[in-house]
C-alpha positions as CSV (number, residue, x, y, z in Angstrom):
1,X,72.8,254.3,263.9
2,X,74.9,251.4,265.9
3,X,77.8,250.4,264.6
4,X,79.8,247.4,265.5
5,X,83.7,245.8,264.8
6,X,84.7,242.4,264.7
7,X,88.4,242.0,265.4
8,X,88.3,245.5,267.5
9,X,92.2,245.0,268.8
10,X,93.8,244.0,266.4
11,X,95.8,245.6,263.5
12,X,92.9,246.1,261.2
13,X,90.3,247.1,263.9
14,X,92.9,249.6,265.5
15,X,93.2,251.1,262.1
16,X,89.4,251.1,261.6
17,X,88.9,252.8,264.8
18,X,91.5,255.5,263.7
19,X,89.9,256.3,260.5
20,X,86.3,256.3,262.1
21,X,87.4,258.8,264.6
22,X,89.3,260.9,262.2
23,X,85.2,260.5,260.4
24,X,82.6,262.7,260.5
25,X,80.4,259.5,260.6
26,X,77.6,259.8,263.6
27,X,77.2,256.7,265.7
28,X,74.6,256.1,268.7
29,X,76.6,253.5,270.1
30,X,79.8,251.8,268.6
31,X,80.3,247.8,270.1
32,X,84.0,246.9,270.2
33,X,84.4,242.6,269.9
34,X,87.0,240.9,269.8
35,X,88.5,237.7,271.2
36,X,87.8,236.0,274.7
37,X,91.6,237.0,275.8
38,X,90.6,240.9,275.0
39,X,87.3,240.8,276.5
40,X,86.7,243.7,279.1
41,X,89.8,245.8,278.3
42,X,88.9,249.3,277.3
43,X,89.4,251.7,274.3
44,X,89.4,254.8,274.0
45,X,87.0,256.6,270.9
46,X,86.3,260.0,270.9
47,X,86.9,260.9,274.4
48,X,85.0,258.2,275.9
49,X,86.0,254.8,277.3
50,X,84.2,251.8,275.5
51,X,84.7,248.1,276.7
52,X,85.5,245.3,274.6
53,X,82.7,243.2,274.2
54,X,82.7,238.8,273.5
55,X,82.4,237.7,269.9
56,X,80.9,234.9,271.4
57,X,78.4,236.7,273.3
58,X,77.4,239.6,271.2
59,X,73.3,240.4,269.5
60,X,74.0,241.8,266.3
61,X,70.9,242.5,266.2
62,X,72.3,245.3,267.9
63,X,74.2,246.9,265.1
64,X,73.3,248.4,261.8
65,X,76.3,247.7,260.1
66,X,79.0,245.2,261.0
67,X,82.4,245.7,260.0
68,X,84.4,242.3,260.3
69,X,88.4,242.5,260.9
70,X,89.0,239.4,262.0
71,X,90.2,237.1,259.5
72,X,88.8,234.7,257.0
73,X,88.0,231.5,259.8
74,X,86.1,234.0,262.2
75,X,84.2,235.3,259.0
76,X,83.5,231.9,257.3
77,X,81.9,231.1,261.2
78,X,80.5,234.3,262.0
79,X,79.5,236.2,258.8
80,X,76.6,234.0,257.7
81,X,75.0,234.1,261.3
82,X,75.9,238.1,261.4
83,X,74.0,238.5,257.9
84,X,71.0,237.6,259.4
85,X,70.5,240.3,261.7
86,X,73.0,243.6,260.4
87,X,74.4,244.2,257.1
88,X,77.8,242.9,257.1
89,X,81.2,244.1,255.6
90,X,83.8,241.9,255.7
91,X,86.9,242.7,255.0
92,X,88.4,238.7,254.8
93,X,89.3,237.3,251.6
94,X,86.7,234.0,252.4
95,X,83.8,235.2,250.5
96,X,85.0,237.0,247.7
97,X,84.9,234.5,244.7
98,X,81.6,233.8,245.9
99,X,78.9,234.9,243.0
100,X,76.0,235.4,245.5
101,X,78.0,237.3,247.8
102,X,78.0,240.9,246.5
103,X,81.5,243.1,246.9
């Protein structure tokens, strides 16, 4: 299974990251994104190096699941066209009134 974050490097994608690797959750391949300004930088995730990748830029096709820590405007932008192509979970407070979005 892929796995992918939205909002990699910041404070809720750094805590993610931490709790995934603490996991005894198997990925294939784990996608980092973030912003443009992070883009190339490199984390570290269970021993192996793994390059930030473009928001922008990024098939989520790709993933299986999608887990977005970005913020309500890049979800309002970026969930709908995510949903589409990967099961989303978004952890922004945009959506959640919405009826036909399930928690």
């Amino acid at each position: 299974m892929n796995f992918a974050i939205i909002g990699s490097t910041g404070n809720v994608g750094r805590k993610t990251l931490d709790i995934l690797e603490k996991s005894n959750l198997k990925f294939d391949k784990l996608y980092l994104i973030a912003s443009a300004k992070n883009v190339g930088k490199k984390v570290m995730f269970r021993g192996k190096s793994i390059e930030v990748e473009s928001l922008e830029n990024f098939d989520f096709s790709k993933a299986k699941i999608t887990f977005f820590a970005a913020g309500s405007q890049i979800s309002k932008i970026w969930v709908p066209r995510a949903a589409k192509q990967t099961i989303v979970i978004d952890n922004s407070s945009f959506f959640r009134m919405q009826d036909d979005v399930p928690l």
